[in-house]
FIDRENZA-451253 format. One record per residue (C-alpha): x, y, z. Coordinates in pm, whole numbers, plus 50000, padded with zeros to 5 digits. Each point is the difference from the previous one (the first is absolute). Layout:
N
      xx      yy      zz
       X       Y       Z
...
//
This chain:
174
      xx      yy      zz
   53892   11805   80941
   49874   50287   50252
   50145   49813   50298
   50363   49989   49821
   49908   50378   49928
   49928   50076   50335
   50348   49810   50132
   50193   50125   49755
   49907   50374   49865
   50308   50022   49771
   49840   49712   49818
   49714   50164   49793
   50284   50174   49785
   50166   49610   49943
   49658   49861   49951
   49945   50273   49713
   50315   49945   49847
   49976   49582   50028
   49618   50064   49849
   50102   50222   49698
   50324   49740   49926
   49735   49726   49948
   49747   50172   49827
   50139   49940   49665
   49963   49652   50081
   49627   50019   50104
   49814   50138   49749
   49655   49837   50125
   49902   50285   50172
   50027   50352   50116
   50120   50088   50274
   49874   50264   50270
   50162   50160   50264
   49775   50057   50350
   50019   50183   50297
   49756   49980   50248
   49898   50263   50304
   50319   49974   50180
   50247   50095   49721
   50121   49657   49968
   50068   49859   49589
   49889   49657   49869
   50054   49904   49612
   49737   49727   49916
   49866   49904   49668
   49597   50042   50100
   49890   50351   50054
   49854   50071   50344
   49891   50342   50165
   50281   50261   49967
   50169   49817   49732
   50160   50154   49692
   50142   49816   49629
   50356   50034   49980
   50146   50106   49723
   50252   49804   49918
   50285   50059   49697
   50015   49725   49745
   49701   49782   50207
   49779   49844   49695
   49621   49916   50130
   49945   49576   49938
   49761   50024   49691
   49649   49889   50082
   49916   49611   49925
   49782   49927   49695
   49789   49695   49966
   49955   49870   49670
   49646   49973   49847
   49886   49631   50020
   49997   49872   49649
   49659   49819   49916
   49997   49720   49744
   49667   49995   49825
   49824   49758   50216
   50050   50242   50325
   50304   49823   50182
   50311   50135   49995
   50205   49971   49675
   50325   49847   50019
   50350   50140   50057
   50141   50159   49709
   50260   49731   49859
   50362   50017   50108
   50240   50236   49831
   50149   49966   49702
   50292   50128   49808
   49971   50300   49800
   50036   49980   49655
   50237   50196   49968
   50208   49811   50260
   50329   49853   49818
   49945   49614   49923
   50276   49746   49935
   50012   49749   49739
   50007   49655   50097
   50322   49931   49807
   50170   50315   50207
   49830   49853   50359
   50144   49589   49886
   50325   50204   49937
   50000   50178   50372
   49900   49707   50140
   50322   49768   49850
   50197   50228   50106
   49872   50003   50355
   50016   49659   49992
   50306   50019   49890
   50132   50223   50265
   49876   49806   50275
   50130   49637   49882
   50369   50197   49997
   49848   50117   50350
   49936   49646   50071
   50363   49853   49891
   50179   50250   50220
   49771   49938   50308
   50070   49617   49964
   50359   50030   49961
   50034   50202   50294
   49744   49729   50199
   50241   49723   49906
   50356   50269   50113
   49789   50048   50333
   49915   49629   50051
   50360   49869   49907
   50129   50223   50248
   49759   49943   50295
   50120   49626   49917
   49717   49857   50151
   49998   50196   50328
   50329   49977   50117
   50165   50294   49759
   50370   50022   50054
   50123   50205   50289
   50223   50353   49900
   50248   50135   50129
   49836   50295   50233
   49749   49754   50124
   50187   49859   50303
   49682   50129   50221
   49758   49672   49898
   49713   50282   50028
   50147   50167   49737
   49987   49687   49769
   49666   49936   50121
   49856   50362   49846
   50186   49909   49712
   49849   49739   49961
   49585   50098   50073
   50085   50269   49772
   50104   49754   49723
   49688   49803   50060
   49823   50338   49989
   50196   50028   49586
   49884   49700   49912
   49623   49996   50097
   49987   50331   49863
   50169   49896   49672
   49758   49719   49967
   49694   50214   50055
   50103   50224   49689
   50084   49736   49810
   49606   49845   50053
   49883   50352   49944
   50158   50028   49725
   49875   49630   49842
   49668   50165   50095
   50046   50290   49821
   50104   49844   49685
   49719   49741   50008
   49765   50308   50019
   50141   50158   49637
   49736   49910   49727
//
């Protein structure tokens, strides 16, 4: 950083500015501004001979880390972790008549889901007609018909992945 300094002396002002932009972003530490015997400015994070804090509008100091007493179980090994979680009981519950409900209609929903992704399968397949889809009339370039024609082969392998993701999906409702 002192050689660019040294290079460039318009670039301590830049360096301050690019420093404070990203200090709300680094909150580990603080930061100090140096200059040593011949004038010349560092900003560094350690503190070193002729180094002062900054003080720095809106910076927020990284709280300290805490290390959690080691819990002893009675026989002097470590207890074990607390158990996972749970809900609150306060936290709102649903009945299982209201969840079989939700999950009909979800089932529901995705078997209509299902219908219209097969019909549209079978529209895509009748009119690839086996590869050789019929030519149109702006398709005298055969690389035209050609893109046309990947791209309907592109439809139809997508349609038939959402139509196993959706068999999935309704195989997973309880």
């Amino acid at each position: 950083m002192t050689t660019l300094m040294r290079r460039l002396p318009g670039a301590a002002p830049l360096l301050a500015a690019g420093l404070f932009a990203l200090v709300p972003a680094q909150a580990q530490s603080t930061v100090y501004k140096c200059v040593d015997d011949r004038g010349r400015i560092e900003f560094t994070d350690t503190a070193k001979r002729g180094c002062k804090p900054l003080d720095l509008p809106g910076f927020i100091s990284a709280p300290p880390l805490r290390q959690a007493p080691a819990r002893q179980a009675g026989n002097g090994r470590p207890a074990a972790p607390p158990p996972a979680a749970s809900s609150p009981a306060s936290f709102p519950r649903v009945s299982s008549y209201e969840q079989k409900a939700r999950d009909d209609d979800r089932r529901g929903i995705l078997n209509e889901e299902l219908r219209n992704e097969e019909k549209k399968l079978a529209d895509l397949k009748r009119d690839f007609n086996n590869g050789e889809p019929e030519r149109q009339g702006n398709e005298k370039n055969y690389a035209k018909y050609q893109e046309r024609v990947a791209q309907m082969r592109d439809d139809i392998a997508r349609s038939e992945r959402n139509v196993e993701a959706l068999k999935r999906e309704i195989a997973n409702i309880k």
